[in-house]
C-alpha positions in Angstrom: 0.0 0.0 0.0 1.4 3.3 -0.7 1.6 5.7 2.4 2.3 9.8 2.4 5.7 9.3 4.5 5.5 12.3 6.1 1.9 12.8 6.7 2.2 13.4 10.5 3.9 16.6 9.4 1.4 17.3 7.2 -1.5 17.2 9.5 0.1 18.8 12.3 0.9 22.2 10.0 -2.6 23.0 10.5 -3.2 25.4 12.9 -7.0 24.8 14.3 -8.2 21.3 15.1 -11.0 21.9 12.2 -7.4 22.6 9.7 -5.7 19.7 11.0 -9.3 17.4 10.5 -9.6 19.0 6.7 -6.2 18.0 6.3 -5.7 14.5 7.6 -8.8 13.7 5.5 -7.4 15.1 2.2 -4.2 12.8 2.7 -6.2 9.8 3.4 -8.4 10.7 0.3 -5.0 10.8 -2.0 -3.6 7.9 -0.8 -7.4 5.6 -1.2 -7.0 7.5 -4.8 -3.6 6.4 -5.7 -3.6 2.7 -4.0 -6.7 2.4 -6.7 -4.7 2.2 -9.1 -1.9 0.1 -7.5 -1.1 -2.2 -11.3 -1.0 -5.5 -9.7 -4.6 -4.8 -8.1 -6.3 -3.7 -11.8 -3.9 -6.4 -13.5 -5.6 -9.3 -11.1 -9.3 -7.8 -11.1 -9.1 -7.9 -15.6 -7.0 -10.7 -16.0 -7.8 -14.7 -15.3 -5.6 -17.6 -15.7 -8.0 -21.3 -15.9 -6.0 -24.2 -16.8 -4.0 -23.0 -20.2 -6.4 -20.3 -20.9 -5.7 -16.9 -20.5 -9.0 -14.4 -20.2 -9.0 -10.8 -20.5 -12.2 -9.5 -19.9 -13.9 -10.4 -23.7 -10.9 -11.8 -24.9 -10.0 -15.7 -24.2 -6.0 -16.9 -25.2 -5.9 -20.2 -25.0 -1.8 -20.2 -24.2 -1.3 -23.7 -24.9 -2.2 -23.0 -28.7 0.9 -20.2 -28.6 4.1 -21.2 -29.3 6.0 -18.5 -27.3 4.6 -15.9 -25.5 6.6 -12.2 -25.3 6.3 -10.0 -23.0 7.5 -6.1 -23.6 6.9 -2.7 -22.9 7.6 0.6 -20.5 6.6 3.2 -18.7 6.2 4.1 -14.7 4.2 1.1 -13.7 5.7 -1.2 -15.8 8.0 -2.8 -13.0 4.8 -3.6 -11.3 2.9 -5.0 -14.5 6.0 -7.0 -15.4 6.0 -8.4 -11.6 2.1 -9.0 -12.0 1.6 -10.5 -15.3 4.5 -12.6 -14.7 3.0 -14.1 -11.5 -0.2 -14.5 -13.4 1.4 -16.3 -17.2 4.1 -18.6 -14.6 5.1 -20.9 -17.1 4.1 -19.2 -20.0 6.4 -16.5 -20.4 9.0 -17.1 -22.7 11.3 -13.7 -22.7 10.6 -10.5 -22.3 11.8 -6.5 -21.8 9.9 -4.1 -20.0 11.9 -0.6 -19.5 11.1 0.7 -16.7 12.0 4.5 -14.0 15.6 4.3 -12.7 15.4 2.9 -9.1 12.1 0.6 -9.5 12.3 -1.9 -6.6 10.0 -4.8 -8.2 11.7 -7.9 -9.1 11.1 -10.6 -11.9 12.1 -13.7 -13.1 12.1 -14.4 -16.8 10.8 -11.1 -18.1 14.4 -8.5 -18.0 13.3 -4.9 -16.5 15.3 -2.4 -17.8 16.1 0.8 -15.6 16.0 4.1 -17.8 15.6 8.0 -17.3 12.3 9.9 -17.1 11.7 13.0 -18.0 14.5 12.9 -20.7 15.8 9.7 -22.4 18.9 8.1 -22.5 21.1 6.0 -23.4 19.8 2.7 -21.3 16.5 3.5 -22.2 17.6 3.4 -26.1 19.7 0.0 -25.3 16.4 -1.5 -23.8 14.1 -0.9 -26.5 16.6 -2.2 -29.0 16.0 -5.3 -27.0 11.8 -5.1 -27.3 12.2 -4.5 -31.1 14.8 -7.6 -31.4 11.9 -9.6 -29.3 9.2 -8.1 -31.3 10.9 -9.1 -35.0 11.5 -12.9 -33.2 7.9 -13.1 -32.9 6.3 -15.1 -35.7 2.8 -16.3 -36.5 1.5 -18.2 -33.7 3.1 -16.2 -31.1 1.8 -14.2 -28.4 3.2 -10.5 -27.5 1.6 -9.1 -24.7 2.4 -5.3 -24.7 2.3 -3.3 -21.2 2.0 0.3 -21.5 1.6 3.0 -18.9 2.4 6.6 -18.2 6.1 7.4 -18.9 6.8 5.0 -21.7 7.5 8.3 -24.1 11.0 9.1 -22.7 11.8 5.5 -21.2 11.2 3.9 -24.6 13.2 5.7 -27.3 14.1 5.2 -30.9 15.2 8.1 -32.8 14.0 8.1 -36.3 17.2 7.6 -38.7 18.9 10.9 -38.6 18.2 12.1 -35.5 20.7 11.9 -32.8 19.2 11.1 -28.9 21.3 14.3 -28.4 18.3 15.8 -30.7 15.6 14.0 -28.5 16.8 14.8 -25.5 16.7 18.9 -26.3 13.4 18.4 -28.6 11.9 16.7 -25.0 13.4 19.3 -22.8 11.9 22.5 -24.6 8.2 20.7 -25.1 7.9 19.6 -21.4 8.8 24.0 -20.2 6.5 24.9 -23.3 3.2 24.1 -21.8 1.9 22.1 -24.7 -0.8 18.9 -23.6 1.0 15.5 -23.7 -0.8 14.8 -26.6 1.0 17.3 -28.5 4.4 16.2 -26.8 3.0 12.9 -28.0 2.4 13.6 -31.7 5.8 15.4 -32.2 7.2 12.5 -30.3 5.7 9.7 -32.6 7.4 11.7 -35.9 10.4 11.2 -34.7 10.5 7.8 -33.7 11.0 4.4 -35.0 8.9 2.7 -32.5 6.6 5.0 -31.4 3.3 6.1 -33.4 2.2 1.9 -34.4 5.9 0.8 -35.6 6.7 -1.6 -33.0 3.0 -3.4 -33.8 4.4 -3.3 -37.3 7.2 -5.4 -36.0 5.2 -7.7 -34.3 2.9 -8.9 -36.6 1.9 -11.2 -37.9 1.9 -12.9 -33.9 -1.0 -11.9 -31.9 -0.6 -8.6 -30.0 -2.7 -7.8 -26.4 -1.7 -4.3 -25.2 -2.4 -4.1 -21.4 -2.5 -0.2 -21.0 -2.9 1.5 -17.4 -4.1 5.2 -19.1 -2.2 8.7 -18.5 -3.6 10.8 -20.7 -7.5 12.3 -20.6 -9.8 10.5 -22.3 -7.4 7.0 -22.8 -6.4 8.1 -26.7 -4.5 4.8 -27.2 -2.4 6.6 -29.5 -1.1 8.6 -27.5 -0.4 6.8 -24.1 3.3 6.4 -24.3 3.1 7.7 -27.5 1.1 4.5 -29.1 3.7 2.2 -30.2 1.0 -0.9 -30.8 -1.5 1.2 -32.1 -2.6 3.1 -35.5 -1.6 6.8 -35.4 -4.0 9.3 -36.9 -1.8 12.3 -36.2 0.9 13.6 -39.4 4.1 14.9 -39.9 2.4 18.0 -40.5 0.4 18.1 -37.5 3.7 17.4 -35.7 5.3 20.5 -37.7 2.2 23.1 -36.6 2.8 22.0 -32.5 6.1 22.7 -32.7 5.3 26.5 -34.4 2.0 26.4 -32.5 5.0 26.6 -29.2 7.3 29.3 -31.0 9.9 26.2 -30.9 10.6 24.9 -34.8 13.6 27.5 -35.1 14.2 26.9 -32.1 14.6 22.8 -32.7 17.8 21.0 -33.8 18.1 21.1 -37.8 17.6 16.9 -38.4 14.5 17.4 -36.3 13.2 20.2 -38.7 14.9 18.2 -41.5 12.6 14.8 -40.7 9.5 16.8 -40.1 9.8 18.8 -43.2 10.5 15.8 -45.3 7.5 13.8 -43.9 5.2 16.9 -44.4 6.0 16.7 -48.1 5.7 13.1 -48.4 9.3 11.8 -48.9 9.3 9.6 -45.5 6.6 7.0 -44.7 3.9 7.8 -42.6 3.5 6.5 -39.4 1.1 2.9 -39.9 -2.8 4.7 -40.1 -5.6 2.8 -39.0 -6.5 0.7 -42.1 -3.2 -0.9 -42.4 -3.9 -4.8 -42.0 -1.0 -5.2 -39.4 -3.6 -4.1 -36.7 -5.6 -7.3 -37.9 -4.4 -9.2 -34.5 -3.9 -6.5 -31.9 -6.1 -6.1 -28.6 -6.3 -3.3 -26.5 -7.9 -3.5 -22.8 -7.4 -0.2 -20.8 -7.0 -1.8 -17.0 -7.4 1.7 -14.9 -7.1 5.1 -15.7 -7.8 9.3 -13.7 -11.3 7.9 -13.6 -10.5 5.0 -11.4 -8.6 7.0 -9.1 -10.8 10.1 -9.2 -14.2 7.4 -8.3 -12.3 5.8 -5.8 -11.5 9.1 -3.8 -15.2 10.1 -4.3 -16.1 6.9 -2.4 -13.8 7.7 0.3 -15.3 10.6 1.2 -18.6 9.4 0.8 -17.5 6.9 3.7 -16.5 9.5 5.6 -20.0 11.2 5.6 -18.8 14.3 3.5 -21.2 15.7 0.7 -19.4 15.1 -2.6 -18.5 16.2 -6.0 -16.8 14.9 -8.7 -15.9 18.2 -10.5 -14.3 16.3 -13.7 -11.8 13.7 -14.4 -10.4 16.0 -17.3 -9.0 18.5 -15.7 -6.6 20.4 -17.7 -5.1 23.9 -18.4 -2.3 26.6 -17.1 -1.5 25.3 -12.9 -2.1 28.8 -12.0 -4.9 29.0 -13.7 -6.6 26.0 -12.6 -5.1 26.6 -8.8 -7.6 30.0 -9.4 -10.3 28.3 -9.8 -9.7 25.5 -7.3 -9.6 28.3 -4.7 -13.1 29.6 -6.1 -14.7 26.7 -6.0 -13.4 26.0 -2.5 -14.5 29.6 -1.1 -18.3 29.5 -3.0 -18.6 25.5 -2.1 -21.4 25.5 0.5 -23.3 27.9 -2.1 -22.9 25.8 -5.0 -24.2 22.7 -3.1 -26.9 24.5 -1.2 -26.7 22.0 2.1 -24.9 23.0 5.4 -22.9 19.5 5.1 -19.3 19.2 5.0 -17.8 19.2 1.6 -15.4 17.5 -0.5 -14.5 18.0 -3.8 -12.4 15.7 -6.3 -10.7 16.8 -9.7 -8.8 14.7 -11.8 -6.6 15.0 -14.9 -3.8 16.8 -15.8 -2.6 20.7 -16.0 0.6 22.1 -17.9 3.3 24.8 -16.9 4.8 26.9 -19.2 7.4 27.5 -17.9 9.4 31.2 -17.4 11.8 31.1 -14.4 14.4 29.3 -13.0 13.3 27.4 -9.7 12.1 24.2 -9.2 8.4 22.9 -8.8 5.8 20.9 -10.3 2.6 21.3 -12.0 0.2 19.9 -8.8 2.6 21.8 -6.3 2.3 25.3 -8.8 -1.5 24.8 -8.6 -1.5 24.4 -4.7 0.8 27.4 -5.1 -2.2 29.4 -7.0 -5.0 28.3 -5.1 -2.7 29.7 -2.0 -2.1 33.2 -3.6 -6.5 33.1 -3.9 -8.0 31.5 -1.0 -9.7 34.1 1.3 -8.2 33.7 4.6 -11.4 33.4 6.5 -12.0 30.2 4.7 -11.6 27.3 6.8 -10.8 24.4 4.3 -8.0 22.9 2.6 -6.6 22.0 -1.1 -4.4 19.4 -2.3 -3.0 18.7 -5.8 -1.3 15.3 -6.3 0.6 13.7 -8.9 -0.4 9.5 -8.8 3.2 8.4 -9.9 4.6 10.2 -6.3 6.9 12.5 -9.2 5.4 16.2 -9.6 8.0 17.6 -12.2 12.0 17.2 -11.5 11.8 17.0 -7.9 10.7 14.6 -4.8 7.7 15.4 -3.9 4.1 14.4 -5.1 2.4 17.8 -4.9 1.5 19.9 -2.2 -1.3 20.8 0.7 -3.0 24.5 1.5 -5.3 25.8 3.6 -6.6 29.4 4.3 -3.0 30.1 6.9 -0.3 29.0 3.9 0.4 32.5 3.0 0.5 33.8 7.2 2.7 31.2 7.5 4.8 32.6 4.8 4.7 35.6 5.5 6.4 34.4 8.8 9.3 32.7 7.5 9.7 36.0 5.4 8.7 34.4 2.1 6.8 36.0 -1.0 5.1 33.8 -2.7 4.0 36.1 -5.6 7.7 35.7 -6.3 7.8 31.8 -5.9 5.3 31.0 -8.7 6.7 34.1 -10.8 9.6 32.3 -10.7 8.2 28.3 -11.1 9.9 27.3 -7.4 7.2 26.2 -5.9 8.9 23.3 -4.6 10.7 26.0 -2.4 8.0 27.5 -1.1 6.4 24.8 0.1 9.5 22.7 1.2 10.3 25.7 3.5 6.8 25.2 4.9 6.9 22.0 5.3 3.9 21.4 3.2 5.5 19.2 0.2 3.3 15.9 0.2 5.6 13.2 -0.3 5.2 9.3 -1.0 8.2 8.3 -3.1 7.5 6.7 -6.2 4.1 5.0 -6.6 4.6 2.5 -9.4 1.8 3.3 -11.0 0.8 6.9 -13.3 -2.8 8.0 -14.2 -2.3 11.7 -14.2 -3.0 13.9 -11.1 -6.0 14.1 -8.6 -6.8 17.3 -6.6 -9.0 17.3 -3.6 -10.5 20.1 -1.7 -12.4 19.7 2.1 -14.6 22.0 3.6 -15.9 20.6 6.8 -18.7 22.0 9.5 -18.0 22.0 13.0 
């Protein structure tokens, strides 16, 4: 079960009894969220093993019929889905590579997990998916590949596109993650300049059977564009890849083989990524085993338990941090009007904001919201925010998000800190790790975007 570690802190920064209540409930609310979507828990509620047969919700694989069966993939929870599915096939498994965060602690048998960097790729993450592709060309026609794909699999499973240097891709990932573009932007620029991403390794695997396993992290589950859909058709162009990167004031900004690729796919001299007609998606399965919407219902429930009147604002939550920490702080000072009842409230948001980014500190995009909602919450409003990132990684730093209530800024003000400068500046990690108020759990093993959480409660 994943735990806040330093939730004792947490609760005891509030300074009323009605603070410290508001808060202790808000932690417990992330952490029901986030052990929701624990990947060995969804993996063993979708997936059934009777005799030889394998079943998958609608799909039945009878494993016995399969000559080998593969197992690849990447992202944040893949060291837990690799663990899982392992335990689940026993026998079955033949090989397999699953790249997976630097400093993952699960542990497997046949299948290799191989540790790479997130945000920005390197080196050991190109090595390992060298290894899925050689796995995915050995497959042959009565194989099985089973594909599992989660949040994170972009940067941890790179393949430059001929040309392009992972020098390139490393400053191509760098400028679109401080640009404040959506991921599926990142995403479509990503696939153009890949050799596996955007359907190619599916074209590698076929013609063997292909079950993608995908725990979602983008709104909405586009499968092609969770880690950059490397099983699945593309829709997107090289010229839609082109527009993003102008849309961002970044193509002249790009190395030249990146502009040089894109330019050349726009006019038609490079192959398209595989479209949705082509007949190598003949034998490929998808099944989507959790996503925000799992986490988001299962925070709802909690505070249903706890007796709170409830709303689930949105599971597609999205936008500027500061813009949607405004509104958070809104929502939390007009609540009781909204809802019309004198019970105690708590709100749920799920999904995923952006931060373009213009200074030089240090934060993330759920601790820059808590930051805004801060900076707007009245201070004669007794309640509390929190803004959480489910794969315990906000941004570069440590910490999962942050916590807030109506004495964050007095507090501040305190400790002689200006937080009009902090978020003009993107440190909010500082801020709040000088107030104590960074939520941390380490990281989760599992990635379904972020869930915010806001409790009002009645003496």
């Amino acid at each position: 079960m994943i735990k806040i570690i330093n939730r004792k802190e947490l609760i005891e920064n509030g300074e009323t009894s009605l603070i410290r209540r508001d808060r202790e409930i808000a932690l417990n609310c992330l952490e029901h969220a986030v052990n929701a979507v624990d990947p060995e828990q969804l993996l063993k509620a979708k997936i059934k093993m009777k005799k030889d047969k394998l079943q998958v919700e609608g799909y039945t694989f009878d494993l016995g019929k399969f000559k080998h069966v593969y197992v690849v993939g990447g992202g944040k929870a893949g060291g837990k889905m690799a663990q899982t599915i392992e335990e689940i096939l026993g026998k079955h498994v033949t090989a397999g590579v699953v790249n997976i965060p630097y400093g993952t602690s699960q542990k497997t048998k046949v299948i290799e997990l191989n540790e790479a960097c997130h945000p920005i790729p390197d080196e050991a993450g190109v090595a390992g998916t060298l290894r899925i592709m050689a796995l995915a060309e050995q497959a042959k026609e009565g194989d099985l590949v089973i594909c599992l794909i989660s949040g994170g699999g972009s940067s941890l499973m790179p393949f430059p596109h001929e040309g392009i240097s992972l020098t390139d891709k490393q400053a191509l990932t760098n400028a679109l993650l401080k640009s404040g573009a959506a991921i599926t932007e990142i995403n479509t620029v990503r696939k153009h300049l890949s050799a596996f991403k955007g359907g190619w390794l599916a074209k590698k695997v076929y013609p063997a059977t292909l079950l993608n396993l995908v725990l979602s992290d983008v709104m909405g589950d586009p499968l092609d564009s969770i880690a950059s859909g490397p099983t699945v058709p593309d829709i997107t162009t090289f010229s839609d890849a082109r527009k993003i990167l102008e849309k961002y004031d970044l193509w002249l900004n790009v190395p030249v083989a990146i502009r040089k690729i894109l330019s050349e796919g726009a006019r038609g001299l490079l192959e398209e990524t595989p479209k949705p007609n082509d007949h190598i998606f003949e034998k490929v399965h998808n099944l989507v085993i959790g996503n925000n919407r799992t986490a988001s219902l299962a925070a709802i429930d909690f505070l249903v338990s706890k007796g709170l009147n409830t709303l689930l604002l949105t599971d597609m939550l999205a936008g500027e941090a500061k813009e949607v920490g405004k509104a958070l702080a809104k929502l939390a000072s007009e609540g009781f009007v909204c809802t019309g009842t004198s019970r105690s409230l708590g709100v749920v948001a799920g999904g995923e904001t952006t931060v373009t980014v213009r200074g030089k500190g240090v934060g993330g995009r759920n601790q820059e919201v808590a930051l805004s909602a801060a900076l707007n919450l009245k201070e004669s409003e007794e309640c509390v925010i929190a803004s959480f990132s489910t794969d315990g990684i906000d941004g570069p730093t440590d910490a999962a998000g942050a916590i807030i209530d109506q004495s964050t800024l007095k507090r501040a003000r305190q400790l002689g800190l200006d937080p009009e400068k902090y978020i003009a500046n993107n440190d909010s990690y500082s801020f709040f790790s000088k107030l104590g108020d960074l939520i941390c759990t380490g990281a989760t093993g599992t990635n379904v975007n972020d869930v915010a959480v806001i409790i009002v409660l009645k003496d």
